[in-house]
N, C-alpha and C positions, 0 to 999 in steps of 0.2 A: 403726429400719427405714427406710429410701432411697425415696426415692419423688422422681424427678426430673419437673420440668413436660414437659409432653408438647408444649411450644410448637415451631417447627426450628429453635429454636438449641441445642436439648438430644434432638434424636431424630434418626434414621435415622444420616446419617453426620456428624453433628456430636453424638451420645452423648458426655458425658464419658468418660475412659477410667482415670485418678489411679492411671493405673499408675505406681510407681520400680521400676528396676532395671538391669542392667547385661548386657548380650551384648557376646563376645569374641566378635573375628573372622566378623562380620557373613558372611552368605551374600552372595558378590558372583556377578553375571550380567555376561558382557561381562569389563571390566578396570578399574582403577582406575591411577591413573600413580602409580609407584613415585617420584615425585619429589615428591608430596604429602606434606608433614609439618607437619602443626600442626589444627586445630579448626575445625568448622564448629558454631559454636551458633546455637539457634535456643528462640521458648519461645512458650505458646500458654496461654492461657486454660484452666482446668479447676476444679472447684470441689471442693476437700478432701469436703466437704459438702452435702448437698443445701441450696439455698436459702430463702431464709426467705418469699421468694413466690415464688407458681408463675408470675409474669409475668417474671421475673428476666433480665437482658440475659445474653448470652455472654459480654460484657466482662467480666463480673464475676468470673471464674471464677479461682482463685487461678491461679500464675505455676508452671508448668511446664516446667522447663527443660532441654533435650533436646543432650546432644554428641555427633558424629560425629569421633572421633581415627581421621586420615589418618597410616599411615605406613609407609614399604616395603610399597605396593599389597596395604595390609587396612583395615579400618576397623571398630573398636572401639565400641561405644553405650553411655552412659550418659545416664539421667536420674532427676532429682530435683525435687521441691516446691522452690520458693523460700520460707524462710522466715522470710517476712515478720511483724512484731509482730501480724497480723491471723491470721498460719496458727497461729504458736506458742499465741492466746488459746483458736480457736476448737479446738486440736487437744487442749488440756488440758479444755476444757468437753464434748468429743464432738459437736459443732453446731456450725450455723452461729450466729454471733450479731453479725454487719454484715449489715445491712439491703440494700435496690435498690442499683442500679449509683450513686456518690456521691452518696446522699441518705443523711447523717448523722441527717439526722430520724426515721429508718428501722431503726436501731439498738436492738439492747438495752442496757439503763441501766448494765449491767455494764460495759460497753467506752466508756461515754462519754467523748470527749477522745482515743482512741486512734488512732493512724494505723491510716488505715483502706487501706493502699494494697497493691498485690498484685504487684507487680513482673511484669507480663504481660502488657508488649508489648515490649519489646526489651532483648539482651542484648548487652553489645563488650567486649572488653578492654582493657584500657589500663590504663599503671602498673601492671602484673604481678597485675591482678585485672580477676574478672570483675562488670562494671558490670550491673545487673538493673534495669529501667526502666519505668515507671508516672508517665504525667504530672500524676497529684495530690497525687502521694507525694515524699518523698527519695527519694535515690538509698540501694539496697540493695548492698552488694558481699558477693561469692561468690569462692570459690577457683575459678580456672582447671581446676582439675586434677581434685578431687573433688567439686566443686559443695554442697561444704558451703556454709553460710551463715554470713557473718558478722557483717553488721546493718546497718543504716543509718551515712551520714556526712554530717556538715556540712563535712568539709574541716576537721578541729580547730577547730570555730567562727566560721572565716572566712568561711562562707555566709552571709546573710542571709535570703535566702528558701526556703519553706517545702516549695518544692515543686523538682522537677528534669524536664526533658525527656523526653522516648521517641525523640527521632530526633538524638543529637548528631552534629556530622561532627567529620572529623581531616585537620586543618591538613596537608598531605601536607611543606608547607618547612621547619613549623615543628616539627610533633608535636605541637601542644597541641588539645588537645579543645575543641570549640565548642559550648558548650550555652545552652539558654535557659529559664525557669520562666515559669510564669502562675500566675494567683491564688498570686502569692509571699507574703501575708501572711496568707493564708487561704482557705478557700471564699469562693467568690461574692465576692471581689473583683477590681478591678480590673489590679493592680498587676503588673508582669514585670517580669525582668532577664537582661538577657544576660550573658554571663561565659564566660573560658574556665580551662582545666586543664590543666597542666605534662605534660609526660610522664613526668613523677614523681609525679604524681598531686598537683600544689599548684594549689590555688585562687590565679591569676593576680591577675584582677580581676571586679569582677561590675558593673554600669551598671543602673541603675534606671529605673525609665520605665513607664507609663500606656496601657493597651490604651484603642480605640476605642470598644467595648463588649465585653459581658461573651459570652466564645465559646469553644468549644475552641480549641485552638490547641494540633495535632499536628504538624506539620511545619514545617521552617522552609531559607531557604538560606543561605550564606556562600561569601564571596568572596573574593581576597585583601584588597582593603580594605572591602567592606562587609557588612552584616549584615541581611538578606531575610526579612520574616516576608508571611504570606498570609493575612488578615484576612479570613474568612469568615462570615455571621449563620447559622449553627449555634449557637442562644444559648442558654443557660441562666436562672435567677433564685429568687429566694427561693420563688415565685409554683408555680411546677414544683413543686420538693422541698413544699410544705406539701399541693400535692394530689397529688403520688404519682403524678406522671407522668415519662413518661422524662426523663430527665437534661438530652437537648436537643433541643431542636427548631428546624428547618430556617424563615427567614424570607424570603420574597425579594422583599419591600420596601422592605428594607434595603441600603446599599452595603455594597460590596465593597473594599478596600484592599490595596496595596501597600504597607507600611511598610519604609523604607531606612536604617535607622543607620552612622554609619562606624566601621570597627571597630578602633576602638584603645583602648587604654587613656586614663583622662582625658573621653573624650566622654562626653557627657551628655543626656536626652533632650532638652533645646531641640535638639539635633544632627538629631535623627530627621526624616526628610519622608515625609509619606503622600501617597501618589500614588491616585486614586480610578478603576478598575476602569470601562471604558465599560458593563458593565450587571451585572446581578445574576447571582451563578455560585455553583456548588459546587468550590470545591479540595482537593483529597486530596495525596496522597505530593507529596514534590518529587522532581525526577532530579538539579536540578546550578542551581548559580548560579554564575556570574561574571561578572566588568566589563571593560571596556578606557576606563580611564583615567574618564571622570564616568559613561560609558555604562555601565547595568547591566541584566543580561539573566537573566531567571528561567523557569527550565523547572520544568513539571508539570502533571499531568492537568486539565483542567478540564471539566465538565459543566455544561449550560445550567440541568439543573435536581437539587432534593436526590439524592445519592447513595447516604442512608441510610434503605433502608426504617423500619427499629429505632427512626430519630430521626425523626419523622414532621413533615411541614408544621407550622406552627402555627398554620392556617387549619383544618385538618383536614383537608384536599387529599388523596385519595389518591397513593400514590405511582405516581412514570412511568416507568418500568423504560426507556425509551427514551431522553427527557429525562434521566435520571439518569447515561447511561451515560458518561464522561471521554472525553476525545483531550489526548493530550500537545502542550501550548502554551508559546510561549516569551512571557513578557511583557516590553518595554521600556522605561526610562526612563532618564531623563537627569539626573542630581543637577545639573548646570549650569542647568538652567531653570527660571525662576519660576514655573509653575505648577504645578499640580496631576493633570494629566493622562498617561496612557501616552503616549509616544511611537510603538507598534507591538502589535499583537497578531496572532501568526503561528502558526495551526494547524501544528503537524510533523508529522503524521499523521493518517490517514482510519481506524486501526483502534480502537479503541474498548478501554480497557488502562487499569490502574492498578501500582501496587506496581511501580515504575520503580528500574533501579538502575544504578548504572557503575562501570567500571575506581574505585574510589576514592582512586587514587594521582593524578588528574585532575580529583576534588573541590576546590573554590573556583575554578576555573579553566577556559577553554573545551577544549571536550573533545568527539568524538566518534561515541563509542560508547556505546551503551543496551541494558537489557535491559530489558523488563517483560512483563507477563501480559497477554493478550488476551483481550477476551468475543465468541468467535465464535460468535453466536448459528447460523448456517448450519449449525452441525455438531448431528448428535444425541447425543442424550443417553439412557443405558438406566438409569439410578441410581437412588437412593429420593430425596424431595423435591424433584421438580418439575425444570426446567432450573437455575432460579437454583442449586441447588447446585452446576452445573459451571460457569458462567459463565468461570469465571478458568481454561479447558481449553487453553489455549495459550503456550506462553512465544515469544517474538518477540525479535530482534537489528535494532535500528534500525542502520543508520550514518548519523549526520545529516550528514557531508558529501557521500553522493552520492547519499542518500534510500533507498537497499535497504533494503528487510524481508524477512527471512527467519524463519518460522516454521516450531514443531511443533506439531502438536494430539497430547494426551495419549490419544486414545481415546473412546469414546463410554459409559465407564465411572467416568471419572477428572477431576479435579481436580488443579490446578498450586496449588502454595504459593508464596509467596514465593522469586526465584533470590538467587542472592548470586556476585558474579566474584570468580576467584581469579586472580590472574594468576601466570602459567608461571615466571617468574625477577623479582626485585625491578627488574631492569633492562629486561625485557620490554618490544616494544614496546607501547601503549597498547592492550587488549581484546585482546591476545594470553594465553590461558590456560583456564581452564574455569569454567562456570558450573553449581553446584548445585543442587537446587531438590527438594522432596519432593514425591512425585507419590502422589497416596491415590486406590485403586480404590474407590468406593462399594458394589462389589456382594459384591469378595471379601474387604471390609474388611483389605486390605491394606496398607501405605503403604514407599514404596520411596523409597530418597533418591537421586534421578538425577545424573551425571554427564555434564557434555557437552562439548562443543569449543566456544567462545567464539563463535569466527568461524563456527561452522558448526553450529547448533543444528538446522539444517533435517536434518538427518541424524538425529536422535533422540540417546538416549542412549548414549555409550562405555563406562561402566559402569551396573549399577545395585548398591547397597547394599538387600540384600531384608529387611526386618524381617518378623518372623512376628506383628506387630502393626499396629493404625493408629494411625498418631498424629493426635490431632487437631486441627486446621483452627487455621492458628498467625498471627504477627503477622508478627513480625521478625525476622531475625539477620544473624549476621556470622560472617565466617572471622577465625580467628587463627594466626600462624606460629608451630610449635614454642619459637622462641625469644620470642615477645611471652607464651605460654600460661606460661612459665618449666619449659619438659618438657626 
């Protein structure tokens, strides 16, 4: 019998949902461009199972993965479980039986040693499959097409480490996939590597190298020649998992780092310089990194203080819903200088936004156009739990060379997920095309996947895709063209 925790990462409009199934020819509102053909996926935490404690993160929740097929202005829905070696144990046992959000200690004895990973926070394609992404696990691939599953890969053994990314980019010159691991040779250690992947799906190369201390590490940037990670003390340790506390906790007596590797094959970490952060911050998403020539310049959100209620001080500090909130910041350094210090830190904006995205045909490279989500606390809110569940009510169009924002707020109902740009023609100019985004009503438990105009989001949406469902409150994704999806 089901009995989920009544905490709000499992009630009102974040209920799990662990619906699969398929709608042809989605109800469209408005228009859809007839010139869209190919996939928008996206995938969200949900839990096969109720959980094994009632205190259980949302993170936890197996990998739900959701397609929108664009084609001759209709849009197709499928979704499926990813399934992960942790969905196929626990779906033959009828239970859950992986413990809290990565605490192996936490586990039933049945599953000891198993990957424990859920593939549910980002999904892309590349090399004619679809890549399913949890940053403590391997990498999961799934078919493009039916979202079967087909299992984990090492790259026929040429990996070395344990684990794989949630946020890779794609080389737009080259086509090779840029990804990077943490704790590569297991829990709670230290160890990463960066690496990238063929457009044929071959393991290139992969570079080994030694984190600061022991952190998550979700995001990261790439450039044409170098390699951008964001070292934040959201830490972890042995100390947590044995007393059964969240997974991390927020420290801010700790530095902060810029770590810069050059990216080529051959280098190695004596290569890497860390550049140390003028004070103590919270980093989330990135938008974009690139360099001119030694100069490297890193964009993403940053907040003065924790960002994650869920991951709490490790002071005990209540959380600061104020302090916590990001503004998109460029940071600089200079790989030509002996020291250790940023060269520049340049707020880009006064609105207050995470889950940052762009043209990515303009990834590793300077670039002008942005999307992300805005927390316009000024707007109301009619929904169930509280404000913070609309927070993210706005999607915004920066242009960082002549500083315009344009925004839409969703309503005084509704919630913005993550957008994703499509652009119009593969020649397009730069943020010329349409950007995506699922917009979930909290009251009519509805969730509609918007369509907009790139350049002109302030206008609302040009289509919408209406599901007679919600889906729920998701991670990440990506668009794919009919011929990268292989349709």
């Amino acid at each position: 019998m089901a009995h989920f925790p009544t905490n709000p990462g499992f009630t009102g409009a974040m209920r799990p949902v662990r619906l699969q199934g398929d709608i042809l020819d989605v109800e469209i509102e408005g228009s859809v461009p007839d010139t869209l053909d190919g996939a928008f996926y996206r995938v969200h935490p949900d839990p096969q199972f109720t959980p094994k404690f009632p205190d259980d993160q949302f993170f936890n929740g197996d990998g739900m993965v959701s397609m929108f097929r664009f084609k001759g202005g209709k849009v197709d829905f499928k979704q499926r479980f990813a399934q992960t070696d942790k969905w196929k144990l626990e779906n033959a046992a009828g239970k859950a039986l992986f413990g809290a959000y990565r605490n192996h200690l936490t586990d039933d004895p049945a599953v000891a040693g198993k990957i424990r990973g859920t593939a549910n926070t980002n999904v892309m394609v590349h090399a004619g499959q679809l890549y399913a992404m949890k940053e403590d696990s391997p990498l999961l691939l799934m078919d493009p097409l039916t979202l079967d599953t087909f299992g984990y890969t090492d790259f026929d053994g040429k990996q070395a480490s344990q684990t794989f990314c949630a946020h890779p980019k794609i080389d737009p010159a080259t086509g090779n996939m840029c990804a990077f691991s943490y704790m590569s040779k297991g829990p709670l250690t230290l160890d990463m590597s960066y690496m990238e992947i063929s457009p044929t799906g071959d393991l290139l190369f992969e570079i080994p190298f030694e984190n600061k201390y022991l952190c998550m590490m979700h995001d990261f940037g790439v450039t044409e020649d170098y390699v951008v990670f964001n070292v934040m003390p959201c830490i972890t340790g042995l100390d947590r998992l044995e007393k059964n506390m969240p997974y991390f906790g927020f420290d801010h007596a700790m530095p902060v780092w810029m770590a810069v590797l050059p990216r080529k094959e051959g280098a190695t970490a004596k290569d890497m310089r860390w550049f140390q952060a003028p004070h103590n911050c919270f980093t989330g998403h990135v938008m974009n990194a690139f360099n001119d020539g030694t100069k490297v310049y890193f964009d993403l959100p940053i907040a003065a203080k924790n960002s994650f209620p869920f991951f709490p001080d490790v002071t005990g500090a209540p959380f600061d819903p104020v302090g916590g909130m990001s503004y998109l910041t460029r940071w600089s350094v200079d790989m030509a200088s002996n020291g250790d210090s940023f060269e520049k830190v340049e707020k880009l904006t006064n609105l207050a936004d995470e889950f940052p995205r762009i043209d990515d045909r303009y990834a590793t490279r300077a670039y002008r156009h942005g999307w992300m989500l805005v927390f316009d606390v000024t707007k109301p809110y009619e929904g169930p739990g509280g404000a913070f569940m609309a927070i993210t009510n706005t999607l915004t169009h920066i242009d960082l060379a002549t500083g315009v924002e344009k925004s839409w707020w969703a309503g005084p109902q509704c919630g913005v997920q993550e957008p994703c740009f499509i652009p119009k023609s593969p020649n397009a100019p730069e943020g010329e095309g349409w950007v995506v985004a699922l917009v979930d009503n909290h009251v009519t438990n509805y969730s509609d996947l918007c369509i907009f105009d790139a350049q002109a989001v302030e206008q609302g949406p040009i289509g919408r895709a209406k599901l007679p469902i919600r889906i729920r409150q998701g991670l990440h994704g990506n668009f794919a063209t009919a011929a990268q999806m292989g349709a």
